[in-house]
C-alpha positions in Angstrom: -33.0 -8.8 -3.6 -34.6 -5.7 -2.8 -34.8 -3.0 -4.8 -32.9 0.3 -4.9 -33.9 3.8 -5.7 -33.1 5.6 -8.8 -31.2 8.1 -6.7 -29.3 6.0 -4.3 -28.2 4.4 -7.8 -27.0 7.9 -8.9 -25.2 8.8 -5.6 -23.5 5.4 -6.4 -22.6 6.2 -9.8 -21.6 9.7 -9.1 -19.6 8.2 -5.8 -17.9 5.5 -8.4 -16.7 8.3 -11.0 -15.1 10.1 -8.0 -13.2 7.0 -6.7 -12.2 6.2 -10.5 -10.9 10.2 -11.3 -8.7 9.6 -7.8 -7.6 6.2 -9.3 -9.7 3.8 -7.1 -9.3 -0.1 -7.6 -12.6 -2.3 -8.6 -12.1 -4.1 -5.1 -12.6 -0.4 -3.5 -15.7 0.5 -5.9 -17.4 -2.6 -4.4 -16.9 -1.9 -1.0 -17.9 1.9 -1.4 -20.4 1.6 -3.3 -23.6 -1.0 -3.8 -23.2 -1.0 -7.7 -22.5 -4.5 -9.5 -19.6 -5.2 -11.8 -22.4 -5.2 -14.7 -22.5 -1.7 -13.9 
C-alpha cells in the first residue's frame, strides 16, 4: 500500500463531511473518496 499525504487525507475528510451534510450513503463515501471504513 502506498502511502498518502497528510493533505490528500484532509481533502478526503473535508470531501466526506460534504457528502455526509448532503446525506451521502457509505457505498458513495467509498467511491468518492480514498478513506477506509476505520476512518
Amino acid at each position: 500500500m502506498s502511502e498518502k499525504s497528510i493533505v490528500q487525507e484532509a481533502r478526503d475528510i473535508q470531501l466526506a463531511m460534504e457528502l455526509i451534510t448532503l446525506g451521502a450513503r457509505l457505498q458513495m463515501l467509498e467511491s468518492e473518496t480514498q478513506l477506509s471504513r476505520g476512518r
